[in-house]
C-alpha positions in Angstrom: -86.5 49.1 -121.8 -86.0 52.8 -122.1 -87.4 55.1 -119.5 -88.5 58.2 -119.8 -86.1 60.4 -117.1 -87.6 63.8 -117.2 -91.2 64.3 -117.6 -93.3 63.8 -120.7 -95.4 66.3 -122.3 -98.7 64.3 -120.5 -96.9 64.5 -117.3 -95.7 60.9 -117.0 -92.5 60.4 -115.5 -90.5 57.4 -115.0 -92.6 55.1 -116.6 -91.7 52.6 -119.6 -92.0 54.3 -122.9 -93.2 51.5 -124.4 -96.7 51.4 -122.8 -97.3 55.2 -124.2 -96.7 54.2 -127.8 -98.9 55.2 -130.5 -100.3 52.6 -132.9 -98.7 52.6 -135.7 -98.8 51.3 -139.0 -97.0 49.3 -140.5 -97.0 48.9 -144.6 -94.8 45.8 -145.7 -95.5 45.0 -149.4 -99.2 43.9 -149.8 -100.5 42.7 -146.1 -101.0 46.8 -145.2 -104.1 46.2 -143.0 -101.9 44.8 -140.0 -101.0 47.1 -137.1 -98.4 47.3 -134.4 -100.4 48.5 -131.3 -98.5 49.2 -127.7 -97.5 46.3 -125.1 -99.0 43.7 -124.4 -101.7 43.6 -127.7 -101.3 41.0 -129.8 -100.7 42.5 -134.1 -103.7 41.0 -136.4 -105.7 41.8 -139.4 -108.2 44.3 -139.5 -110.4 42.1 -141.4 -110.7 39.1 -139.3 -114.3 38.1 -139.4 -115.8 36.0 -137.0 -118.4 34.4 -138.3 -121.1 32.0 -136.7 -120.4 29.3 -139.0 -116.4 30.0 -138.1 -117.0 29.9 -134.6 -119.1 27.1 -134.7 -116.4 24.8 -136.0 -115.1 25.1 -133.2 -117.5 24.2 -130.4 -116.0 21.0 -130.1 -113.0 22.3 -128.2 -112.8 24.7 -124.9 -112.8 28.5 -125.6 -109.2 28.8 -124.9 -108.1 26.6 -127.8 -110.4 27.8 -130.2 -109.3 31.1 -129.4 -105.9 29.8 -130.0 -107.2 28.0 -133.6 -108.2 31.1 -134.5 -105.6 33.6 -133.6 -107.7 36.0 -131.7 -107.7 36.5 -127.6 -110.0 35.0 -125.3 -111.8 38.3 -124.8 -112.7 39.3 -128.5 -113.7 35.8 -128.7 -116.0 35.5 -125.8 -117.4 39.7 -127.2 -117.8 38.4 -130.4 -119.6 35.5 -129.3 -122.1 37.6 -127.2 -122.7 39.8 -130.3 -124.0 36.4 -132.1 -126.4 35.1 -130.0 -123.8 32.5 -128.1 -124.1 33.1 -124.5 -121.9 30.4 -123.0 -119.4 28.7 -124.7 -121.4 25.2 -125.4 -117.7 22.6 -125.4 -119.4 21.2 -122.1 -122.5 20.7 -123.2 -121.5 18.9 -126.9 -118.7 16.8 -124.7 -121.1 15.3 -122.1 -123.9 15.0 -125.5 -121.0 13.0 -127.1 -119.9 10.7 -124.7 -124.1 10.5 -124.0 -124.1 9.3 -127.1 -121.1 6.9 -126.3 -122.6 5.4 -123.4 -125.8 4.4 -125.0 -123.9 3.3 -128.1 -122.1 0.9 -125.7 -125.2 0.0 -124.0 -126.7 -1.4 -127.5 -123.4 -3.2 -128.4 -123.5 -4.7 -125.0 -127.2 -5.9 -125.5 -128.0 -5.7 -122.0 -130.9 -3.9 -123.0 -133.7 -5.6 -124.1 -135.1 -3.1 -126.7 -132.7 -2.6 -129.2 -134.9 -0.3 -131.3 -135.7 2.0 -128.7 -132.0 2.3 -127.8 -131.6 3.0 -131.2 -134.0 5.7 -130.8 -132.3 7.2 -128.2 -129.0 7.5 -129.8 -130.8 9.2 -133.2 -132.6 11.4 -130.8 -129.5 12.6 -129.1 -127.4 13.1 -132.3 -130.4 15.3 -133.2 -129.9 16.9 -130.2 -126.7 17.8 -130.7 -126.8 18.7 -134.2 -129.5 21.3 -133.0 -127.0 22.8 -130.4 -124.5 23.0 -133.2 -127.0 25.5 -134.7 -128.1 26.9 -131.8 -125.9 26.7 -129.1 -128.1 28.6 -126.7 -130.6 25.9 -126.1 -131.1 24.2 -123.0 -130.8 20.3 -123.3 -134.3 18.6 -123.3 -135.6 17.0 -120.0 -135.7 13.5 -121.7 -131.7 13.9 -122.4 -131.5 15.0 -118.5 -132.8 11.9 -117.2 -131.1 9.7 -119.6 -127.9 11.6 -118.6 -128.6 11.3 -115.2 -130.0 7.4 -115.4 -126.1 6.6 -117.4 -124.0 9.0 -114.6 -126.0 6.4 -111.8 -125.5 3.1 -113.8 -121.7 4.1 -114.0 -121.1 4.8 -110.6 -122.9 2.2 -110.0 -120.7 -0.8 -112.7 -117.6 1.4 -110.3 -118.9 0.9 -107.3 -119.6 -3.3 -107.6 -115.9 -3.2 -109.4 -114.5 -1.9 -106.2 -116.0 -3.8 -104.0 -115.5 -6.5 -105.7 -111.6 -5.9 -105.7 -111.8 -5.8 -101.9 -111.5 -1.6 -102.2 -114.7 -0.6 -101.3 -115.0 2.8 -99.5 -117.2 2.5 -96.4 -120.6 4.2 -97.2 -120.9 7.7 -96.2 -123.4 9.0 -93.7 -124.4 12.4 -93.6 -125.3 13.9 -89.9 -126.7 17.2 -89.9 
């Protein structure tokens, strides 16, 4: 890396060269709108939309592989996203809908449940649910989905917890002293 040994005409001595470059640009036959900027700066079309129906393809995945997908840093990803209306970046909330979903998908196959048509209810209700978070990603999740997430996260520990003891592995029960 070349270093600047006397001083610059801004005063900067000694420092890399490279971080004081100049953006550039760079015409090579027809794709003239990319740019070499300085270090560190990743070179990228200057028309690179990002769209809410792009970046809403990609809720399904965390932030940093979407980011990845679509070839733009996690920071112009997370601005752009603030500029549309998408607070938080909803992956979380459409995984634990899906495997929601799942659970209560399993719980019908099983037919453990006596009403089959109100489990069936449930899972309509839910894909509803996330379908309308895939529009609006800003919404909180309704109180009914809380409890039924909440009544699935207890049944699981729950199935665990029997297996375990069960098996002979059974952690002794915690008590809290306070």
């Amino acid at each position: 890396m070349e270093r600047a040994d006397s001083k610059t005409e801004d005063g900067r001595k000694g420092l890399p060269l490279l971080c004081y470059r100049e953006e550039k640009e760079v015409s090579s036959g027809s794709n003239s709108d990319t740019k070499v900027v300085g270090a560190g700066q990743r070179a990228r079309p200057e028309e690179t939309a990002l769209t809410f129906e792009l970046v809403s393809q990609y809720f399904y995945m965390p932030i940093m592989q979407a980011a990845r997908e679509l070839n733009v840093g996690l920071t112009l990803l997370k601005k752009r996203c603030r500029e549309l209306g998408i607070p938080r970046w909803p992956h979380r909330k459409m995984k634990s809908l899906q495997s929601l979903i799942n659970n209560v998908q399993v719980l019908q196959e099983a037919g453990k449940a006596t009403g089959e048509e109100q489990l069936r209810a449930v899972v309509e209700m839910l894909q509803q649910e996330k379908q309308l978070l895939e529009q609006r990603p800003y919404v909180q999740l309704e109180e009914k989905t809380k409890r039924i997430r909440q009544a699935c996260f207890k049944a699981n520990y729950k199935k665990r917890r029997l297996l375990a003891i069960e098996a002979g592995e059974a952690p002794p029960r915690r008590t809290h002293k306070y």
